[in-house]
C-alpha positions in Angstrom: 61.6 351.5 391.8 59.8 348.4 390.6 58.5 348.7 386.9 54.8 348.9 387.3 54.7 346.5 384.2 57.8 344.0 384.1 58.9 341.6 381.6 58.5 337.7 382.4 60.1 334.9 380.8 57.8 332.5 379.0 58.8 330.1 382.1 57.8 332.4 384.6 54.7 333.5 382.4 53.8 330.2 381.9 53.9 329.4 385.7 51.8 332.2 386.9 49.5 331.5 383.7 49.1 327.9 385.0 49.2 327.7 380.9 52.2 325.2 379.8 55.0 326.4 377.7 53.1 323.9 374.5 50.1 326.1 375.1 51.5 329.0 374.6 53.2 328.4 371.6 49.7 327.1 370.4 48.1 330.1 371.4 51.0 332.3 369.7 50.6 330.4 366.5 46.7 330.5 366.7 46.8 335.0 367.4 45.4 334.3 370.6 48.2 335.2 372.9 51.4 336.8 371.5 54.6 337.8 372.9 55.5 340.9 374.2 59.2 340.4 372.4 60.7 337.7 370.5 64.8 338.0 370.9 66.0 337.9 367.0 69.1 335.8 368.0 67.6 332.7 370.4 64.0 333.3 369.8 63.1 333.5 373.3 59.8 334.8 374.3 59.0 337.0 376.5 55.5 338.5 378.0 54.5 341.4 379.9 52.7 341.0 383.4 49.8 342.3 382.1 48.9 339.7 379.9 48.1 337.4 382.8 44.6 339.0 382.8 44.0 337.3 379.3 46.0 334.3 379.8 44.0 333.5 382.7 40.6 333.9 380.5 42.3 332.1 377.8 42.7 329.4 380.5 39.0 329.3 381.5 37.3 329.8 378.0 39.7 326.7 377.0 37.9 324.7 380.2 34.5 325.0 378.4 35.5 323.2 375.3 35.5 326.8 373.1 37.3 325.9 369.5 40.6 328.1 369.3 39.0 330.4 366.5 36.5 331.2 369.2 39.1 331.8 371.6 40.8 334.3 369.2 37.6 336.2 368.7 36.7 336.9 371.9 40.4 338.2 372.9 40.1 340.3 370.2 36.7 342.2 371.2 37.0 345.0 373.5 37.1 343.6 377.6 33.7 345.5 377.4 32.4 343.1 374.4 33.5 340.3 375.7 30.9 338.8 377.9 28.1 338.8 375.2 30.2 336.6 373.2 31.1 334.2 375.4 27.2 334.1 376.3 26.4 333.3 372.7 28.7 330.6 372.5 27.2 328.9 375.7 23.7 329.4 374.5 24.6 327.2 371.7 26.8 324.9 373.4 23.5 324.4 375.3 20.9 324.1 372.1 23.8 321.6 370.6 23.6 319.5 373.6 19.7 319.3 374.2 19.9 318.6 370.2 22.5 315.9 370.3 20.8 314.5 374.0 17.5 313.5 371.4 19.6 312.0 369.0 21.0 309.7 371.5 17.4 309.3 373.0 16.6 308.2 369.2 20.0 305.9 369.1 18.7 304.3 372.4 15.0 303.0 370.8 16.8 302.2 367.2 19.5 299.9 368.8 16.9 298.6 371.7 15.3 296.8 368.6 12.1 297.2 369.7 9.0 297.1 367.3 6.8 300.2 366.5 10.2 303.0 366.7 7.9 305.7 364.6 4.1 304.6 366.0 3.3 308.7 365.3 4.0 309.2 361.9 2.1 307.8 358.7 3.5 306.6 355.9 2.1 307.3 352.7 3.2 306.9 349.0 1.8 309.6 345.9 2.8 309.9 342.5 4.5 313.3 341.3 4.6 314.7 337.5 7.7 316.1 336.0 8.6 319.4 337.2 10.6 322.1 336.0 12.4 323.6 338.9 14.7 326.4 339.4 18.2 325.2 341.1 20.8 326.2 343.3 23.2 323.3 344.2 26.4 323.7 347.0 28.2 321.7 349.5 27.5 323.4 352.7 28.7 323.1 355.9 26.1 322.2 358.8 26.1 325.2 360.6 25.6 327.3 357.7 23.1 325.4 356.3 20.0 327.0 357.8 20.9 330.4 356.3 22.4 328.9 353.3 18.8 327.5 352.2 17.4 330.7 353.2 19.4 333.1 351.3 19.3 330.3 347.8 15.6 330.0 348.7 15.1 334.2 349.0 16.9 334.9 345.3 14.9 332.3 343.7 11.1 333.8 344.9 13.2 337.1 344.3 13.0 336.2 340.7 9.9 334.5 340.9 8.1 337.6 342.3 6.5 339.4 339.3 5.4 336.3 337.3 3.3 335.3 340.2 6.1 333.4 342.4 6.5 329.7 342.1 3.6 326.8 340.7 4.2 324.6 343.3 5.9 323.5 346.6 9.7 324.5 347.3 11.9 321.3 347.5 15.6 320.7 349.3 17.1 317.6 347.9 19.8 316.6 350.4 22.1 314.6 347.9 24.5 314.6 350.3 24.5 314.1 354.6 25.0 317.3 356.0 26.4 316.8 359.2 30.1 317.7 361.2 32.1 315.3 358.8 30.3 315.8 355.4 28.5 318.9 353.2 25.8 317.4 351.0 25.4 318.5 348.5 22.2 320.5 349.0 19.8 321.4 346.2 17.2 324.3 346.6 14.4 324.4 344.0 11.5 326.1 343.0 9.2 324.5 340.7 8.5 327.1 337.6 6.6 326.5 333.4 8.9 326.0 330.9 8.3 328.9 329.4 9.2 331.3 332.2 12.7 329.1 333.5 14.0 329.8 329.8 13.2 333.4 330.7 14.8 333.6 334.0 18.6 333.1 332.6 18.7 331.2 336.0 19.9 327.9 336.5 17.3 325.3 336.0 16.8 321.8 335.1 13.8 319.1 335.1 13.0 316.9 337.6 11.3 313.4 336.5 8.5 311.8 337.1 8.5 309.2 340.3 6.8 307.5 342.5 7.8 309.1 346.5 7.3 307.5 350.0 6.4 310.3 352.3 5.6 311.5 355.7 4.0 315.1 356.6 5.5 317.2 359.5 4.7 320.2 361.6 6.7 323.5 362.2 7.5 321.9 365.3 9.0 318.9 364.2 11.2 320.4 361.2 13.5 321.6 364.1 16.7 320.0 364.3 17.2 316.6 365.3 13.6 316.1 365.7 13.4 316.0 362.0 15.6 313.1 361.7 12.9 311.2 362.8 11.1 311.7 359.7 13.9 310.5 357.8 14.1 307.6 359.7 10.5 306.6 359.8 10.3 306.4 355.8 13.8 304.9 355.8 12.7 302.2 357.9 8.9 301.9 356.5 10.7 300.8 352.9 12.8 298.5 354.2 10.1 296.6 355.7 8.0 297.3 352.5 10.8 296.3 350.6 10.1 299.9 348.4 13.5 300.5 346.1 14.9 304.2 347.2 15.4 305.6 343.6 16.8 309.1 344.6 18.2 311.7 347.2 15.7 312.3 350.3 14.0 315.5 350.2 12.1 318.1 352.3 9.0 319.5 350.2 7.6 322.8 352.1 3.9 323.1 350.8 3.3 325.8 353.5 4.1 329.5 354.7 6.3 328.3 357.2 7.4 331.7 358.8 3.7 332.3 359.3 2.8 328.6 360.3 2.5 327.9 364.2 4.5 325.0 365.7 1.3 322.5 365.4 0.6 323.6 361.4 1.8 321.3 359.2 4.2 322.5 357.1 6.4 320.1 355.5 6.6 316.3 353.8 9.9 314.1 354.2 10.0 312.3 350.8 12.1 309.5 349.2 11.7 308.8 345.8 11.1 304.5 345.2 10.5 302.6 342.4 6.6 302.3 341.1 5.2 298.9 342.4 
């Protein structure tokens, strides 16, 4: 009687896988697809039949570009689980490509060298005081950076809360790019008297005087890459100004913008410059 379940050598595995024998060491080393048995004295690996069902998915997920770690979480949800996950990832394999399509659309009219690149946003230059400002600095990694901000953001107006929340707008100071190759820094603040950030026993520091070149934004255009945009618009106006950058780019949110609709505007894109 056949066994309803045999054992297949990682040759014969590998052939009715259509995964090569490299892959499968990969996928052995990553927890995605183990052996069944590993012989103690010559190491050979060996698989049972029913792991073709998961090889083959490993196969497929692998065709859509799905980073290993991925790969290892889906095969270890329950089959039922499974297609959710796989659905998230896509959905934001999607977003991704839609975001990175407009930054290529953006590459295009920077490298065209055409004149006017930014002909809907207005440049405009304001003197700020001294600030006190509450501070939470980290190096974050781009796809944590949204929630990041959020959470930093959250425990400082946490703390704010019963002395009447924060005097003024809430800044991000990217001293850092924050993109697939580097993490900032990022700096959230929230701007506070002197009297209460000795209170607080949070960290805090002050933020000088300075002259900033800015730009104001809707909800809309805070998204992800449209926002770069910004950055390049005042970037490029003080070049052609010949306006000294004095300090890290920053994102100044004078606005409730959970509450805001897309066309409210919400947000300035500063860089700080020399006083003319």
């Amino acid at each position: 009687m056949d066994e309803p379940n045999p054992i297949l050598t990682i040759g014969v595995f590998a052939r009715r896988s259509r995964l090569s024998v490299k892959a499968l060491r990969i996928y052995e080393i990553h927890g995605i697809l183990r052996p069944d048995s590993i012989d103690e004295v010559n190491g050979y690996r060996r698989y049972r039949q029913s792991q073709l069902r998961d090889a083959r998915l490993v196969r497929m997920l692998r065709r859509l570009d799905m980073p290993l770690a991925d790969v290892a979480r889906v095969l270890a949800e329950p089959r039922a689980a499974r297609a959710g996950i796989v659905e998230q990832y896509w959905a934001a394999e999607v977003e991704r490509a839609a975001a990175q399509a407009k930054i290529a659309g953006l590459l295009h009219e920077v490298l065209s060298g055409g004149k006017e690149r930014y002909p809907m946003y207005t440049i405009n230059t304001r003197d700020v005081e001294e600030q006190t400002l509450l501070t939470e600095q980290r190096n974050v990694a781009i796809d944590g950076l949204t929630s990041w901000i959020a959470e930093a953001g959250g425990r400082q107006h946490s703390a704010l809360a019963a002395h009447g929340g924060p005097i003024g707008p809430a800044v991000i100071i990217y001293h850092g790019e924050v993109n697939e190759d580097s993490d900032g820094p990022v700096e959230v603040c929230s701007p506070v008297t002197d009297a209460l950030a000795a209170d607080l026993g949070l960290p805090y520091r002050t933020e000088p005087a300075h002259r900033e070149a800015y730009v104001r934004i809707t909800k809309a255009q805070v998204r992800f890459p449209d926002i770069l945009s910004a950055y390049d618009a005042v970037e490029s106006w003080a070049a052609e100004h010949g306006a000294q950058v004095t300090g890290a780019p920053r994102e100044v949110y004078f606005a409730d913008f959970m509450g805001a609709a897309d066309s409210d505007e919400v947000c300035d894109v500063a860089y700080p410059i020399a006083a003319s």
